[in-house]
C-alpha positions as CSV (number, residue, x, y, z in Angstrom):
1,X,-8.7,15.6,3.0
2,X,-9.5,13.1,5.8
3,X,-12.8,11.6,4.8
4,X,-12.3,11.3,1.6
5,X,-12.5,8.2,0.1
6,X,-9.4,7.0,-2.3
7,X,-12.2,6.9,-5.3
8,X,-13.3,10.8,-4.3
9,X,-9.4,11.5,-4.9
10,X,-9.1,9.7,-7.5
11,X,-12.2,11.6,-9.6
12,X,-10.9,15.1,-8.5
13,X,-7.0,14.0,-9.7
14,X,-8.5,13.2,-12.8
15,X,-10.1,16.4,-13.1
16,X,-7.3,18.2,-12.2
17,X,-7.3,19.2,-8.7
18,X,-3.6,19.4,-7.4
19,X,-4.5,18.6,-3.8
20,X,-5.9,15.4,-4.8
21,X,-3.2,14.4,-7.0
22,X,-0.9,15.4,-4.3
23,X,-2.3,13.2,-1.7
24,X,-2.7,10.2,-3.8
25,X,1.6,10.7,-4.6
26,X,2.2,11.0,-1.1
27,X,0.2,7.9,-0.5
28,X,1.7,6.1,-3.2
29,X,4.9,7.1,-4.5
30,X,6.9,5.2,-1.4
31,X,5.8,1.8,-1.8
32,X,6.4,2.4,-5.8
33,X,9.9,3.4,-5.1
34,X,10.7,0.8,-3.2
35,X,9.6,-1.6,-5.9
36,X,10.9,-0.7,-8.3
37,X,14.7,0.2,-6.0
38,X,14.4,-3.6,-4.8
39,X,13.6,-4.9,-8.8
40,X,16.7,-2.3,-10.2
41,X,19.1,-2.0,-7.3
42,X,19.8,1.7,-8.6
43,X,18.2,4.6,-6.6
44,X,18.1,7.1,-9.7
45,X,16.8,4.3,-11.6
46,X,14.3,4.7,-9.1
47,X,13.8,7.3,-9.2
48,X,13.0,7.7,-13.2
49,X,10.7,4.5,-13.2
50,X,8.5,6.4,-10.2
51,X,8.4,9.5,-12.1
52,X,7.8,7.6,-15.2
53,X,4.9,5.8,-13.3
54,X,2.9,8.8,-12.0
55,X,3.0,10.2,-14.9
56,X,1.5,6.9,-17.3
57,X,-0.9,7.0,-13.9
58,X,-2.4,10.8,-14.5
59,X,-2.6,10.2,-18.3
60,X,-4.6,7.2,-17.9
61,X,-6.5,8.2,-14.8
62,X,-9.1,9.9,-16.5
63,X,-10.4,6.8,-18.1
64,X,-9.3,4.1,-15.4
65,X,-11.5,2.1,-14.3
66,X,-10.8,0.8,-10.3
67,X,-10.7,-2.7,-10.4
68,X,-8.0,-2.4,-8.0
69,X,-6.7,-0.3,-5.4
70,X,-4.8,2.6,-6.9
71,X,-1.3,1.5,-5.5
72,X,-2.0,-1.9,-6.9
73,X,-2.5,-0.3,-10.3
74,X,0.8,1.5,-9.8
75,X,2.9,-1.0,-9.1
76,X,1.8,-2.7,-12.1
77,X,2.8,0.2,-14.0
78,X,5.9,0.3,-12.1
79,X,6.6,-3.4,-12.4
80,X,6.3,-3.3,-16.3
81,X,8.5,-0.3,-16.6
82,X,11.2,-2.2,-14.3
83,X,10.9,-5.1,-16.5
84,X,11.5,-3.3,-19.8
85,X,15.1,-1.3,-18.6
86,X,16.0,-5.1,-17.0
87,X,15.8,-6.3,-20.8
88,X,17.5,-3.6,-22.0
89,X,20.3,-4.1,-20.1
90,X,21.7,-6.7,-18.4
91,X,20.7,-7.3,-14.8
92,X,22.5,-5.0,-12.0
93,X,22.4,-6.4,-8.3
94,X,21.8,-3.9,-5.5
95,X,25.5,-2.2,-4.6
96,X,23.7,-1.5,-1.0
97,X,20.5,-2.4,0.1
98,X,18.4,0.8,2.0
99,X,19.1,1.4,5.4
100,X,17.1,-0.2,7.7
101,X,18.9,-0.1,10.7
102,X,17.5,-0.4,14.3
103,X,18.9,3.0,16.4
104,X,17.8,1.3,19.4
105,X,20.6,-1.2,19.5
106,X,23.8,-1.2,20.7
107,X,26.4,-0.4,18.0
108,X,27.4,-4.4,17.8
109,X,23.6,-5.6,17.7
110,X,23.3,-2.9,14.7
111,X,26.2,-3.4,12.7
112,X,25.3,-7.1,13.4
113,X,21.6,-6.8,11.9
114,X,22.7,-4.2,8.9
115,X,24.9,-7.4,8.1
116,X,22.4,-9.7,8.1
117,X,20.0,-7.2,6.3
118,X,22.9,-6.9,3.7
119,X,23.1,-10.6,3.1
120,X,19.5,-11.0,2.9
121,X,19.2,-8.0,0.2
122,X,21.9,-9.5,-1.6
123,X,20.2,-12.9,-1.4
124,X,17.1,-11.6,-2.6
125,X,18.4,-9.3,-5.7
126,X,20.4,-12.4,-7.0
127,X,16.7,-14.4,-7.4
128,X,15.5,-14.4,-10.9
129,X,13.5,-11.4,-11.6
130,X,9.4,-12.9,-11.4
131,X,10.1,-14.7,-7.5
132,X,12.0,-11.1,-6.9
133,X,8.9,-9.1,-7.7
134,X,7.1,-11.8,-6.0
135,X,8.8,-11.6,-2.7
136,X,9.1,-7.9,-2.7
137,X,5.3,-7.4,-2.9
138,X,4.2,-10.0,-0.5
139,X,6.9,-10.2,1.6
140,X,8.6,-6.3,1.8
141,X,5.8,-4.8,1.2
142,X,3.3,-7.0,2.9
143,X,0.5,-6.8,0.2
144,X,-1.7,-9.5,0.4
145,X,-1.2,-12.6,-2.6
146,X,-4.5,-11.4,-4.1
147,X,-2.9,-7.4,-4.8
148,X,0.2,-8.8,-5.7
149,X,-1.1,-11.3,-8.1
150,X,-2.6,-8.5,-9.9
151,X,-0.1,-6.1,-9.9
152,X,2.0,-8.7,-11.3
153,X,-1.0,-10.0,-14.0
154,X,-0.7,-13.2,-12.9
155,X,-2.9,-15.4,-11.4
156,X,-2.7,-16.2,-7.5
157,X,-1.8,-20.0,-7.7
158,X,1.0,-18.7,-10.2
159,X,2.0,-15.7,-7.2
160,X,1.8,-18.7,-4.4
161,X,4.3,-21.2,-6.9
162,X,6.7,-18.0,-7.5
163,X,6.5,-17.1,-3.8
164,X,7.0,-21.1,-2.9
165,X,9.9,-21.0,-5.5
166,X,11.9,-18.2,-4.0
167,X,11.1,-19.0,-0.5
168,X,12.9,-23.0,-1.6
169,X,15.6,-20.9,-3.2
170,X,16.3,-19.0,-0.3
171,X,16.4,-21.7,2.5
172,X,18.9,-23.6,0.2
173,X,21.4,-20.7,-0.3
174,X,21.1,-20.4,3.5
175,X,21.0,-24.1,4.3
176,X,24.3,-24.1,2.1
177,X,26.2,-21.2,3.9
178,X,25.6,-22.6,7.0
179,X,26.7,-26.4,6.2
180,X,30.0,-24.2,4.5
């Protein structure tokens, strides 16, 4: 399919072709899962909210119009899914943040940055939920503020405060570890 543009996908997915709608998952599906791991902390919770996702995505697909790019549009999905099993239950901190761990190290150097990788995933889960999508969009994900802002249907200057807000909230949990 190289080529083809993301709207050409998107207008043979919604007609049904399977190779389309395959392409656009495998485009998309990573960066929703790790969304929506980073907002729940549970990989089969994950797991159902990215399922749960793609499938809200085909049955609307037929009458979307792109006013974004499709990922953007997913993670919205995703991100409202998220926050409805977050208020049905109370809030569950990541048990072990996903493996990120540089091979090319030497053992201490990568036990060393899996720690610090740990306390930073640990840091980030305990932020209240709106700077914790915030940050993993813009920051995790690298999205730009504009994407993110929409697919968390707010407005940028409201994206740049929660980003400014968890960034603050950050420095000061590690300002106050250090000082300890």
């Amino acid at each position: 399919m190289a080529g083809v543009s993301e709207l050409d996908e998107i207008v043979r997915a919604a007609s049904g072709d399977r190779a389309a709608q395959a392409a656009l998952v495998n485009r998309n599906m990573p960066v929703v899962f790790r969304v929506s791991y980073r907002m729940l902390g549970d990989r089969a919770e994950a797991e159902d909210v990215t399922q749960e996702t793609f499938l809200r995505v085909w049955k609307q697909l037929p009458s979307w119009q792109p006013k974004a790019k499709l990922s953007t549009w997913a993670c919205t999905v995703a991100l409202n899914l998220c926050r409805d099993r977050l208020r049905k239950k109370k809030p569950v901190l990541m048990e072990t943040p996903p493996e990120r761990v540089d091979t090319a190290l030497r053992p201490e150097q990568a036990l060393a940055s899996a720690q610090a990788l740990d306390a930073i995933a640990d840091r980030i889960a305990a932020l209240p939920e709106r700077q914790r999508e915030a940050i993993s969009l813009c920051a995790l994900e690298g999205m730009g503020n504009i994407e993110a802002a929409k697919a968390m249907d707010v407005s940028v200057r409201a994206l740049e405060s929660l980003l400014a807000r968890a960034r603050r909230t950050l420095r000061a949990k590690l300002k106050q570890e250090l000082d300890q």
